[in-house]
VOFI-322669 format. One line per field, with one value per residue: residue in one letter; y, z, x of N, C-alpha, C, O, CB in turn. Coordinates in Angstrom, 1 decimal, padded with zeros to 4 digits. Glycine has a CB too. Example, Ala and Ser with C-alpha at 12.3 -4.5 7.8 and 13.67 -1.06 7.14 Angstrom:
2
residuo: c(a/s)
n_y: c(-005.7/-002.2)
n_z: c(007.8/007.1)
n_x: c(013.2/012.8)
ca_y: c(-004.5/-001.1)
ca_z: c(007.8/007.1)
ca_x: c(012.3/013.7)
c_y: c(-003.3/000.0)
c_z: c(007.8/007.9)
c_x: c(013.2/012.9)
o_y: c(-003.3/001.1)
o_z: c(008.5/008.0)
o_x: c(014.2/013.4)
cb_y: c(-004.5/-000.6)
cb_z: c(009.0/005.7)
cb_x: c(011.3/014.1)
//
This chain:
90
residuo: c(x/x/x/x/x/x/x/x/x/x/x/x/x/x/x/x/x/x/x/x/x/x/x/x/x/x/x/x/x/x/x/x/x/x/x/x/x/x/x/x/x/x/x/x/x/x/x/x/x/x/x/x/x/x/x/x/x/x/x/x/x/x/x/x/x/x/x/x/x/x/x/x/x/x/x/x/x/x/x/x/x/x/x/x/x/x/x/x/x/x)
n_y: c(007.8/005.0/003.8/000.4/-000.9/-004.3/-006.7/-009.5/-009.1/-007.3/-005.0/-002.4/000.6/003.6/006.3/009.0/012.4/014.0/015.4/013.8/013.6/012.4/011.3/009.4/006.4/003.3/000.5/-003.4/-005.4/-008.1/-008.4/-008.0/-010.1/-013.3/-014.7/-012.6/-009.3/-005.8/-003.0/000.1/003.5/006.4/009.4/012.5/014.4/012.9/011.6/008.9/005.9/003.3/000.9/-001.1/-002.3/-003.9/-002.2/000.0/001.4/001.9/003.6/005.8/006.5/007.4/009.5/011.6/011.6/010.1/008.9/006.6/004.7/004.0/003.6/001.5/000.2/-000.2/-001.5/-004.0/-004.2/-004.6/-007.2/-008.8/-008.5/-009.6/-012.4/-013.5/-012.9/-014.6/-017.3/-017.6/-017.5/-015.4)
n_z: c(-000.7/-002.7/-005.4/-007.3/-008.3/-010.4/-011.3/-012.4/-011.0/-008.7/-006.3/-006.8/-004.9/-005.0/-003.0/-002.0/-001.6/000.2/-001.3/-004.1/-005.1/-005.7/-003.4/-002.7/-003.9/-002.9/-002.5/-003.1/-003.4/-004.6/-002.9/-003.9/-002.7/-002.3/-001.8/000.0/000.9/-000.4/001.1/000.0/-000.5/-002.2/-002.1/-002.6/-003.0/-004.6/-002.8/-001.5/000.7/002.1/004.2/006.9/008.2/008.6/010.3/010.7/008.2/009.1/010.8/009.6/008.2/010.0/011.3/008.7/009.1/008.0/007.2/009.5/008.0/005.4/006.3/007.4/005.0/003.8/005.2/004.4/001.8/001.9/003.5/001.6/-000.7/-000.2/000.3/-002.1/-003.4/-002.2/-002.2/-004.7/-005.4/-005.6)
n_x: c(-011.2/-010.3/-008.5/-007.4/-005.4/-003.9/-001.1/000.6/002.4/002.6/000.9/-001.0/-002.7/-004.1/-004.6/-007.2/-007.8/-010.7/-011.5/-011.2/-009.1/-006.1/-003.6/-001.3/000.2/000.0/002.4/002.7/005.0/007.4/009.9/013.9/015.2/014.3/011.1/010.8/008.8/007.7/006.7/005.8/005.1/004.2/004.0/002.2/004.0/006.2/007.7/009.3/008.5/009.6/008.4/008.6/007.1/003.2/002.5/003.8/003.2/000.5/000.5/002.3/-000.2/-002.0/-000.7/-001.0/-003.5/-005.2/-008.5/-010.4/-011.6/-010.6/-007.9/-008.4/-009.6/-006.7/-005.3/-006.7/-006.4/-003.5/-003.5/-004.9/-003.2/-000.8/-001.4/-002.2/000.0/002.0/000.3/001.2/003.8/005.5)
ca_y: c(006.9/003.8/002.7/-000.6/-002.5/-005.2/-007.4/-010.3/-008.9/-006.2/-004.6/-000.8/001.2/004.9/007.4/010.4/013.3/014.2/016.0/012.8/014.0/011.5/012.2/008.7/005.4/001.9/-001.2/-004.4/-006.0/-008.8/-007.5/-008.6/-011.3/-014.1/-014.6/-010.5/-008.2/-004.7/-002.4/000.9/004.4/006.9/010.2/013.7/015.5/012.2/010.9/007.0/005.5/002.1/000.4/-002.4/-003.6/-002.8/-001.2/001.6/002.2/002.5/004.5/007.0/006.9/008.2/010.5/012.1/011.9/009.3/008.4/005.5/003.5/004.4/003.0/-000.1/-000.6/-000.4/-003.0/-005.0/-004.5/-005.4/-008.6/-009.7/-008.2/-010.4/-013.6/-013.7/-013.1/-015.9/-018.5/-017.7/-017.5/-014.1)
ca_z: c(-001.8/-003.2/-006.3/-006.9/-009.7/-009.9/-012.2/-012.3/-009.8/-008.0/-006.3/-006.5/-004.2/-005.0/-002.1/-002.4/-000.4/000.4/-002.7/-004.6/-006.1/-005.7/-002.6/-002.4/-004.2/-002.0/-003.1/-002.5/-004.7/-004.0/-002.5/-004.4/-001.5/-002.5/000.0/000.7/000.2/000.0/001.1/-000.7/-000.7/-003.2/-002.1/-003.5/-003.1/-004.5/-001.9/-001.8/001.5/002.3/005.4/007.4/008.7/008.0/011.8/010.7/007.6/009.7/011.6/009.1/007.8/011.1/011.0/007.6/009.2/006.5/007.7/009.7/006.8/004.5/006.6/007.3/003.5/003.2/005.7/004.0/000.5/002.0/003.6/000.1/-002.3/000.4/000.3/-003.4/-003.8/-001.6/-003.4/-006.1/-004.6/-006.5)
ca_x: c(-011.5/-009.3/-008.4/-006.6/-005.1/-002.7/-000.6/001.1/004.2/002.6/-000.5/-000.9/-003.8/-004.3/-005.4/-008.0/-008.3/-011.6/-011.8/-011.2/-007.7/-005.0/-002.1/000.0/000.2/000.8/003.1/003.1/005.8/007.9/011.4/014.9/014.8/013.4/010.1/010.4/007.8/008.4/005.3/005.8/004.5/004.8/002.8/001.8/005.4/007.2/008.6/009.2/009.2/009.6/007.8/009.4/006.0/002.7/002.1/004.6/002.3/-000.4/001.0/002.3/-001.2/-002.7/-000.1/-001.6/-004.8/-006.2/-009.6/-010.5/-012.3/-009.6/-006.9/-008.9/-009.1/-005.6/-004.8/-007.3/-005.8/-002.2/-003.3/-004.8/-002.1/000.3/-002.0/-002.3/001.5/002.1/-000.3/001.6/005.1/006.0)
c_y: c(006.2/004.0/001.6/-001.2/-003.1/-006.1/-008.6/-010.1/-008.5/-005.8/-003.4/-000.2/002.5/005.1/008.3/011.0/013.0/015.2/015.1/013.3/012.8/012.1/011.2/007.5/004.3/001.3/-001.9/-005.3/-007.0/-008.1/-008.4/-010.1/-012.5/-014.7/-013.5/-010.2/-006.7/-003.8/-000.8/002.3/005.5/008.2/011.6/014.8/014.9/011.5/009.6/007.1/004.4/001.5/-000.8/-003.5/-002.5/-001.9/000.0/001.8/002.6/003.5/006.2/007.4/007.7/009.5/011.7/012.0/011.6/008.8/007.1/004.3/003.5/003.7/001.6/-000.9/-000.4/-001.3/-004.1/-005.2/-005.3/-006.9/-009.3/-009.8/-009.9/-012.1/-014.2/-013.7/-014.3/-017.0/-018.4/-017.5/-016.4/-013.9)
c_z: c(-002.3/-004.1/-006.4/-008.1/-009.3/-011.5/-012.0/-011.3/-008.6/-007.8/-006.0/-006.0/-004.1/-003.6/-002.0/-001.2/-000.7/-000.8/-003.6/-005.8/-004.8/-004.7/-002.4/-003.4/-003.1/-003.1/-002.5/-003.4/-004.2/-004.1/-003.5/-003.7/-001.8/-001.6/000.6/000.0/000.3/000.0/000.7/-000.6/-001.3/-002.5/-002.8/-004.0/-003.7/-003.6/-001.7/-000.3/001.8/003.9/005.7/008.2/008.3/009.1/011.4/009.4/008.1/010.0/011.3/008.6/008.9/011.5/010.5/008.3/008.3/007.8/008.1/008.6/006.1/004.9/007.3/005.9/002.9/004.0/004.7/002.4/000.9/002.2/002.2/-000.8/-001.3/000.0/-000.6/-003.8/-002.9/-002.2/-004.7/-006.3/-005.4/-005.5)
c_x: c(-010.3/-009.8/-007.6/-006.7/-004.3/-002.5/-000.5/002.0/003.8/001.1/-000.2/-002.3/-003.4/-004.9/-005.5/-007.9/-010.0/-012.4/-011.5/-009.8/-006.3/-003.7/-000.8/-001.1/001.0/001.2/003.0/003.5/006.8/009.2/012.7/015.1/014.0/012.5/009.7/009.3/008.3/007.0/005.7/004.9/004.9/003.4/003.2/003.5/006.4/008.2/008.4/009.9/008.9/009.3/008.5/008.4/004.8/002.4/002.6/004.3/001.3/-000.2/001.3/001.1/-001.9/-001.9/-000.4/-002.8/-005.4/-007.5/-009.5/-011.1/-010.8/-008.4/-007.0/-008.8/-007.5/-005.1/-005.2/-006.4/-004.6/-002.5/-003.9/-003.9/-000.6/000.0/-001.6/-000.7/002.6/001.7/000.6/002.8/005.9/007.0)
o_y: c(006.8/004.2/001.6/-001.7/-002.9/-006.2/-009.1/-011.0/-009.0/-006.0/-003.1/-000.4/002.8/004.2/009.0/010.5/012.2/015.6/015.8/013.1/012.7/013.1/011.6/007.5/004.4/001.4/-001.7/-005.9/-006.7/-007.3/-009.6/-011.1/-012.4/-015.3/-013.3/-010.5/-006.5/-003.9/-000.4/002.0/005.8/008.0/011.8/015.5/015.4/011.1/009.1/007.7/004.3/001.8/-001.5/-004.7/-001.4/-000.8/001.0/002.4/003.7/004.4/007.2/008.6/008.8/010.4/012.8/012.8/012.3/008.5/006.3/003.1/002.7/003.1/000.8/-002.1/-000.5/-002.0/-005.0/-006.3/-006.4/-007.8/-010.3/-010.8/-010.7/-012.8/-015.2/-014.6/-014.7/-017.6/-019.2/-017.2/-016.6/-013.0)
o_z: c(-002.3/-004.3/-005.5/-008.8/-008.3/-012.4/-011.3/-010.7/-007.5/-008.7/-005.2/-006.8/-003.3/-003.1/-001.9/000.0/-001.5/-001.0/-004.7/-007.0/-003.6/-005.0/-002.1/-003.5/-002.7/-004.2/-001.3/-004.2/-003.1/-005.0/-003.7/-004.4/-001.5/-000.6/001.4/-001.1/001.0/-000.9/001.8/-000.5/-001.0/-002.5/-003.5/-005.0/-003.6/-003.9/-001.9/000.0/001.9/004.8/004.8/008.5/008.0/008.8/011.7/008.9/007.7/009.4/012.0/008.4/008.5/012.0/011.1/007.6/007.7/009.0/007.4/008.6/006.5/004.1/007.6/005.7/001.7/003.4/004.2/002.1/000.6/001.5/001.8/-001.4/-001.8/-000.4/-000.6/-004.5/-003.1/-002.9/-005.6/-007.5/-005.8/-005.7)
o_x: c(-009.2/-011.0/-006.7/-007.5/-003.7/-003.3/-001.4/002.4/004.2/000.3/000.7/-003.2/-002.5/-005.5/-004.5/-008.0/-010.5/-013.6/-011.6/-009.8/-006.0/-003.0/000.3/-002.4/002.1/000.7/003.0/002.8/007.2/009.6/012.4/015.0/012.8/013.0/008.8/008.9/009.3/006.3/006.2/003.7/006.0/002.2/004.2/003.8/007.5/009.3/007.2/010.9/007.7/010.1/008.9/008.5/004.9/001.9/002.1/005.2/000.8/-000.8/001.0/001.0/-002.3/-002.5/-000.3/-003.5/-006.1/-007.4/-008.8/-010.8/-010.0/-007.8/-006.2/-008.4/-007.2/-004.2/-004.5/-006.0/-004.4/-002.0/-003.3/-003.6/000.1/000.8/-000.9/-000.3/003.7/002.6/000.6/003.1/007.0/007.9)
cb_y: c(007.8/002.4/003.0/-001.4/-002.3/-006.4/-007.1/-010.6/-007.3/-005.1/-005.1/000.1/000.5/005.4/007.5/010.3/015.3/014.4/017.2/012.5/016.7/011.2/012.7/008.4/005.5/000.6/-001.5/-004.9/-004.8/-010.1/-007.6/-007.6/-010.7/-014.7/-015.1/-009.0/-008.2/-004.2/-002.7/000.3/004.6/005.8/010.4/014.8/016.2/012.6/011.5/006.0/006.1/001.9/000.3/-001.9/-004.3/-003.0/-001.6/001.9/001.8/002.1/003.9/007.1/005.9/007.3/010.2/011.5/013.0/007.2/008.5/005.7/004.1/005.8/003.9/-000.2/000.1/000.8/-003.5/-004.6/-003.3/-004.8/-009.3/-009.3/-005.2/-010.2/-013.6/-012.6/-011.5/-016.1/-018.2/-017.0/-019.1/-012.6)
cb_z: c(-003.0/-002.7/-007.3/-005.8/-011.3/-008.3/-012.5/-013.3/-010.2/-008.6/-005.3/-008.1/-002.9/-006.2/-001.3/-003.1/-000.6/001.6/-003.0/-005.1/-006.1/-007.3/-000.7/-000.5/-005.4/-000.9/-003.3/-001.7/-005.5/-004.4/-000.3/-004.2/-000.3/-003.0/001.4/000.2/001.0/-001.1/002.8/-001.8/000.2/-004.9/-000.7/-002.4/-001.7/-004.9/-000.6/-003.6/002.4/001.8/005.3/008.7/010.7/007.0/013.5/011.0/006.6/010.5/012.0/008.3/007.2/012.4/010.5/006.2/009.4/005.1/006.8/010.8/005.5/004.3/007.4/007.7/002.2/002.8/007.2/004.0/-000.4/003.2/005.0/-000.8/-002.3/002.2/000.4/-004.2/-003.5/-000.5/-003.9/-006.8/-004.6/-006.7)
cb_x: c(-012.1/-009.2/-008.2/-007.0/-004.6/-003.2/000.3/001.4/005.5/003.6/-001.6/-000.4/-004.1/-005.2/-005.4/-009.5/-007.6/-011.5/-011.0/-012.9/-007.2/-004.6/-002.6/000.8/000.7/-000.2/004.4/002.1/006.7/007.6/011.9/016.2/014.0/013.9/011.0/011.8/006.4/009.7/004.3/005.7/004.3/005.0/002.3/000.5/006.0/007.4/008.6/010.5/009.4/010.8/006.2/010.6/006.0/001.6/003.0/006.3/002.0/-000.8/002.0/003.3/-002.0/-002.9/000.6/-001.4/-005.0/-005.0/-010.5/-011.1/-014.0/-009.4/-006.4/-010.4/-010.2/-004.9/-005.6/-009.0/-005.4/-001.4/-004.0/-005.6/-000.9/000.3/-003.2/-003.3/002.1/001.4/-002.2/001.0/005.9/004.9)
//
């Protein structure tokens, strides 16, 4: 299960276990870099790790054994949160 909000800066996407309790938060925030993105993960034990593409978030998601839907809707959020922060040159 996803949730998803977003601001003006930044898009944030919760992800549920299968018990619908919360194990990581995504980022997609524009990087110090002007033009950068920085894609972000923040999960259950605290740990912040920073992705260099999103293949190697996939990747750690299949890792965790996130569900195939689940890791389709988090492509899908990235290429929007990217789009929309593009159109709008954040």
């Amino acid at each position: 299960m996803i949730f998803i909000s977003e601001n003006n800066f930044s898009f944030t996407m919760d992800l549920k276990d299968e018990n619908d309790k919360i194990w990581a938060a995504i980022s997609v925030a524009p990087s110090k870099e002007p033009g950068n993105r920085d894609i972000l993960l923040i999960d259950d034990n605290n740990k912040n790790i920073s992705f260099r593409s999103i293949t190697e978030l996939m990747n750690y998601l299949q890792k965790r054994k996130v569900p195939y839907e689940d890791r389709k809707a988090t492509l899908d959020f990235i290429a929007n949160s990217l789009i929309i922060l593009e159109k709008n040159q954040l």
